[in-house]
C-alpha atoms as one frame of an Amber mdcrd trajectory, in Angstrom:
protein
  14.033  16.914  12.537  13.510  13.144  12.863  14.407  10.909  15.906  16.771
   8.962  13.007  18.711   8.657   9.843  16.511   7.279   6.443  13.291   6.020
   8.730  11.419   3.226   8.046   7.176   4.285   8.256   4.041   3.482   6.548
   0.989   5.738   5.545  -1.994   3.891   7.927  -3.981   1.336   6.222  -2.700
  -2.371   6.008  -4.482  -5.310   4.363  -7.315  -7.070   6.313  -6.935 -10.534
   7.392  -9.037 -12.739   4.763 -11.271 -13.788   7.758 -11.948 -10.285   8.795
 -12.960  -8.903   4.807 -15.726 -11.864   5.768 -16.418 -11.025   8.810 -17.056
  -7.696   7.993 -19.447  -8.516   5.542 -21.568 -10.743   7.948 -21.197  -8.657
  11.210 -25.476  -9.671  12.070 -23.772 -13.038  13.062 -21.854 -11.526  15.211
 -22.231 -10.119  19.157 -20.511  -6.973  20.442 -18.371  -9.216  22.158 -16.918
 -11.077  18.920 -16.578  -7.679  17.204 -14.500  -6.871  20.166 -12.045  -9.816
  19.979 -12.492  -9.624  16.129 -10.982  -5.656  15.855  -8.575  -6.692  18.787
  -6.916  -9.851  16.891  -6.971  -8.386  13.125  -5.108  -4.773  15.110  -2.785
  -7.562  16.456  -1.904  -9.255  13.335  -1.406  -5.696  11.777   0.988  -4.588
  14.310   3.290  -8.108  14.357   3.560  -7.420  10.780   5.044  -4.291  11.021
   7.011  -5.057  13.558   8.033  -8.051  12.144   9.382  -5.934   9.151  11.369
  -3.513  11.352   9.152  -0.608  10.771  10.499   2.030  13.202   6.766   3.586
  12.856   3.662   1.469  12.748   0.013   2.189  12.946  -3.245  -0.271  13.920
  -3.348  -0.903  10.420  -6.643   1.266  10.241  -8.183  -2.134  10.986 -11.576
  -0.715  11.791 -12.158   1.262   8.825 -14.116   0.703   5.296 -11.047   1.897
   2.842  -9.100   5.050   4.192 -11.752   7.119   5.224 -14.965   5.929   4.186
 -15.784   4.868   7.853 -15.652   7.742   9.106 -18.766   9.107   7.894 -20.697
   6.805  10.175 -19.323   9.055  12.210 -21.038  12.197  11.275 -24.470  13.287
  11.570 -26.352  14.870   9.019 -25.064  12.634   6.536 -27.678  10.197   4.404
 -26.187   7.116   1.832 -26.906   7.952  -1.835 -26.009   5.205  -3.502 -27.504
   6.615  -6.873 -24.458   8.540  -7.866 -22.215   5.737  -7.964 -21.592   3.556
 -11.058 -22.367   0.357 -10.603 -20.606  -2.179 -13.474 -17.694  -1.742 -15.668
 -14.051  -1.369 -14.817 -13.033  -0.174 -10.993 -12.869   2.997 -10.475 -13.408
   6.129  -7.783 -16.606   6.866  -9.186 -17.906   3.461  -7.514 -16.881   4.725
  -3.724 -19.428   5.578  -1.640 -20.995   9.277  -1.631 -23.335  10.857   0.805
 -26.065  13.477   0.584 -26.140  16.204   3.155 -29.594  16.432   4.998 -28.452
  18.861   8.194 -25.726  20.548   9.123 -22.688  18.300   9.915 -21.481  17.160
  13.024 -19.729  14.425  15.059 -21.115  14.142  18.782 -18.901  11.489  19.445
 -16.006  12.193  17.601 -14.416  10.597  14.425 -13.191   7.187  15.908  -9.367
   7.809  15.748  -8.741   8.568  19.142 -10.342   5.157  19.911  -8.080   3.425
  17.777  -5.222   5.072  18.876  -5.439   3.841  22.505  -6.576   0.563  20.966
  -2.909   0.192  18.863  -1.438   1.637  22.397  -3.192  -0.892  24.270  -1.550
  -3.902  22.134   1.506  -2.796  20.712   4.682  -3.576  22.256   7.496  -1.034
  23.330   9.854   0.286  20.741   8.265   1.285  17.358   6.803   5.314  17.466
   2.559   4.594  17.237   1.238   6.588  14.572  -2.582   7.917  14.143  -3.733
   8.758  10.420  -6.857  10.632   9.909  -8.317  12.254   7.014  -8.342  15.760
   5.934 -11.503  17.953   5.811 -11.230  18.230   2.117 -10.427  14.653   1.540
 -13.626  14.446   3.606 -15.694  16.358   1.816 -14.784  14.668  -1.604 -17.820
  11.563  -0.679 -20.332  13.816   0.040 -22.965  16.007  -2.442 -23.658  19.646
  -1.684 -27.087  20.070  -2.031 -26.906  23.849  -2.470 -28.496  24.898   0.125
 -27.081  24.275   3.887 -23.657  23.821   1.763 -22.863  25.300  -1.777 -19.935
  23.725  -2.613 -17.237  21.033  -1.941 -15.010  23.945  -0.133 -17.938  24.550
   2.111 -18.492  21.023   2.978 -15.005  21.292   4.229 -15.454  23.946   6.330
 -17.913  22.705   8.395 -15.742  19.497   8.617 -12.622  21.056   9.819 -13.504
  22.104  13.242 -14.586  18.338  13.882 -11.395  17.109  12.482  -9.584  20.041
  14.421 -10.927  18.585  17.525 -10.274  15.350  16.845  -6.722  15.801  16.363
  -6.506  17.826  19.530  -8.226  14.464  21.456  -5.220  12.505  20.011  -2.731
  14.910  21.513  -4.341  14.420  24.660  -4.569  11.128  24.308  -0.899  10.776
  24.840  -0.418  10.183  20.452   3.006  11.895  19.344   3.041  11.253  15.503
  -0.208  12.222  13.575  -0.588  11.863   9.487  -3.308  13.769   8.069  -4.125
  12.777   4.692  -5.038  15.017   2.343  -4.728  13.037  -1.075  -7.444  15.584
  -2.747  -5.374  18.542  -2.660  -2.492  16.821  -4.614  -4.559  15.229  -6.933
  -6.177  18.842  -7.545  -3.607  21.344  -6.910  -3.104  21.530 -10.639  -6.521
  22.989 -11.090  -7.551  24.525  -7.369  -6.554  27.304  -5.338  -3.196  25.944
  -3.825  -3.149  28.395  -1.218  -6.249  27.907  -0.285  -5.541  24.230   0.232
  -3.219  25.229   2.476  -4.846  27.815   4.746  -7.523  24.641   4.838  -5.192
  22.298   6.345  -3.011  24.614   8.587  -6.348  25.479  10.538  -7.059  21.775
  10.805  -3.496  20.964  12.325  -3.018  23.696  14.255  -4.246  22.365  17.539
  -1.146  19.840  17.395   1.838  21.819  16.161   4.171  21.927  18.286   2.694
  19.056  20.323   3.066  16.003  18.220   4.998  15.014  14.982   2.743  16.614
  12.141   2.651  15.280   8.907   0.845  15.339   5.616   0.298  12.553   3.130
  -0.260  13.718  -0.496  -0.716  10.774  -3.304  -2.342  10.661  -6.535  -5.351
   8.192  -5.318  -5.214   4.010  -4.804  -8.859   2.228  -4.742  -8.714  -0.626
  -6.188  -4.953   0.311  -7.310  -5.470   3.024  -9.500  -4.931   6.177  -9.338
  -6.839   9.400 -10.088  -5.020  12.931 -10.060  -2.822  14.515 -12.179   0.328
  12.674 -11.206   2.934  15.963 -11.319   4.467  17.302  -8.163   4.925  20.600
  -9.594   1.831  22.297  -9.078   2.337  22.222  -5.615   4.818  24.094  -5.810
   5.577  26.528  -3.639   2.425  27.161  -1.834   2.765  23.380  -0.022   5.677
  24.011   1.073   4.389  26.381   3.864   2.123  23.388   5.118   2.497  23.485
   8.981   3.950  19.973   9.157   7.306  18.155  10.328   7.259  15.457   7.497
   5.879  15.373   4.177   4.997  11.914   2.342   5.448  12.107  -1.656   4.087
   9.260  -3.928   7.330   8.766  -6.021   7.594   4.937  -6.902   4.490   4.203
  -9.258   5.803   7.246 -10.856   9.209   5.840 -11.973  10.921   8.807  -9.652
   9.508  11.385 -11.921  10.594  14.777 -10.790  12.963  13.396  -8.041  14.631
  16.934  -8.333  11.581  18.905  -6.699  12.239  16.562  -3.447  14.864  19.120
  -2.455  12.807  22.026  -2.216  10.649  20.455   0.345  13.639  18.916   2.347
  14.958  22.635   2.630  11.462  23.251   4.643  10.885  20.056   6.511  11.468
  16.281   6.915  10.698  14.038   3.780   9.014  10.849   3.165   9.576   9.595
   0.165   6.972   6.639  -1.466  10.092   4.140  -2.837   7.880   1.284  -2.851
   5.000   0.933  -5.329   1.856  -0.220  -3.692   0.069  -0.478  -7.517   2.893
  -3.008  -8.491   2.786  -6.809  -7.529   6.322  -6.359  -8.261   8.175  -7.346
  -5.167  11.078  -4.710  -4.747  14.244  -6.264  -3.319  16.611  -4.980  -1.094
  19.040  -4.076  -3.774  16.128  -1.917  -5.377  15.401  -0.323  -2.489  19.058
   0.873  -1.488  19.428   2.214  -5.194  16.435   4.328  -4.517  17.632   5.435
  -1.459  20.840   6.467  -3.212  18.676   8.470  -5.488  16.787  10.454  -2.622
  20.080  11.226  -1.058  20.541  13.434  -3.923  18.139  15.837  -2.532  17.393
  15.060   0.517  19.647  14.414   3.503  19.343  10.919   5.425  18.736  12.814
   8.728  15.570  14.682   6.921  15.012  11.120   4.705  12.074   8.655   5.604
  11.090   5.844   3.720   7.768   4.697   3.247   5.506   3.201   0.514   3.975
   5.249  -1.608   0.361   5.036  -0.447  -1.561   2.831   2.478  -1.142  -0.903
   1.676  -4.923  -1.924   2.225  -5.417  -2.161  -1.802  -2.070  -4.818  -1.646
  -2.407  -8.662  -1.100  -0.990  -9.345   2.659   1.739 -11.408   1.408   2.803
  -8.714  -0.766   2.757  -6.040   1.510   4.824  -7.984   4.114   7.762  -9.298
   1.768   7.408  -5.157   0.228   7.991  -3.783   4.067  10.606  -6.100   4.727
  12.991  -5.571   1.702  12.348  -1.504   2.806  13.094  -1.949   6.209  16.360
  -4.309   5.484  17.393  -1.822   2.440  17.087   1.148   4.990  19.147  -0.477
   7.646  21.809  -1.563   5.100  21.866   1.805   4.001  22.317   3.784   7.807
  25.523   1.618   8.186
């Protein structure tokens, strides 16, 4: 169960400072050194920001990363950009992310970066808020990259040569002193109307299982966000039952975007574990005020308890505008605190 009533948390990813979308984009000016300070002061602005809002959990912001998980393939060897698959014009959309062909079997001889930025956000964040790592799920993974057929057949196979390396580097976070770890798995909700659900979850319980009973464990399931839009089915329902033997402490549900649509099902997860529930809408320039947010507290309560209830938005803020996603995390936190009294 949760340290506290209806907690405040995020998913991982916050907006980049404006300087740091350019300096990303002109890093051959830079020396190791700048990068250094660069990562260092845009983690730092991240964290006073969600401090600042009264998160009680906070991440580094996933500073360092290109989107969610897109970064991490630098990561991985046996990986080579193929940037013919990806549309080029028209309207923004998931088929202009990056992909990947495979040319070798996978693997990560230095691990996946997370543990770095773990001690990084440990390193500069002050006492008081829980520090939470977010890392992306082996199928998630596997979604940017194009079996070729032979070393891998399929998308499922991709992901099971990426497990073990996400295995391991969720065991290196454990031991790196992290005690709350989201892995984010948006594929299998956006797909578990049309894939083996069960074998979603045998996937992921084999990827967690070197932290349960270690750390805080949770799963973050959404509907998809680049560029603000999404790109699965957007029903809760197919997940049902079969997610709700996940191996996890705390599960996040995109609700907000979708107007609270089956608010009902919420119940059937809080009888299994801790709920975090997406009451602010990330796709919306909308700025929810506190009032809105304590009404859709009030709604949760319905189904789930405020000692299983966390509040979060409904997906990582990096598609938002900073001065959005500050004002949005500060009416949550206040609405949240109104609501414990």
């Amino acid at each position: 169960m949760q340290p506290n009533p209806i907690r405040t948390t995020v998913i991982g990813s916050y907006p980049f400072p404006g300087w740091l979308e350019f300096g990303s984009k002109n890093l051959n000016q830079f020396g190791k050194a700048d990068i250094e300070e660069m990562i260092d002061d845009a983690v730092s602005i991240a964290i006073k920001d969600q401090v600042d809002a009264g998160l009680d959990v906070i991440t580094d912001g996933e500073q360092t990363r290109l989107d969610f998980n897109l970064s991490f393939y630098g990561f991985l060897k046996g990986l080579q950009a193929n940037h013919d698959e990806t549309r080029k014009f028209g309207p923004p959309a998931h088929d202009q992310r990056g992909k990947h062909s495979i040319i070798e079997p996978l693997s990560a001889p230095n691990g996946l970066g997370a543990v770095e930025e773990f001690k990084r956000l440990a390193r500069l964040a002050p006492a008081g808020p829980t520090l939470k790592a977010s890392i992306p799920g082996p199928y998630t993974l596997a979604g940017r990259m194009i079996p070729d057929g032979k070393i891998y057949k399929d998308r499922f196979d991709i992901a099971e040569a990426i497990l073990p390396l996400v295995h391991e580097e969720i065991a290196n976070l454990v031991q790196a002193g992290c005690t709350e770890i989201t892995v984010d798995e948006p594929s299998m909700s956006c797909y578990a109307y049309k894939e083996d659900t069960k074998r979603f979850v045998d996937i992921f319980n084999r990827t967690v299982a070197a932290a349960v009973g270690k750390a805080r464990l949770s799963t973050h399931l959404c509907f998809g966000n680049f560029k603000g839009r999404p790109v699965g089915y957007r029903k809760l329902h197919p997940m049902l039952p079969d997610f709700l033997d996940f191996n996890v402490d705390e599960i996040h549900v995109e609700m907000a975007n979708r107007e609270f649509d089956e608010i009902e099902l919420l119940a059937a997860f809080a009888e299994k574990m801790d709920v975090a529930v997406g009451i602010i809408d990330v796709k919306n320039y909308y700025i929810e005020t506190v009032e809105d947010v304590k009404e859709r507290i009030k709604a949760c309560l319905k189904y789930v308890p405020a000692e299983k209830l966390a509040v979060a938005p409904d997906c990582g803020l990096s598609q938002t505008a900073r001065w959005a996603a500050k004002r949005k995390l500060a009416a949550m936190c206040q609405g949240a605190k109104e609501m414990r009294r």
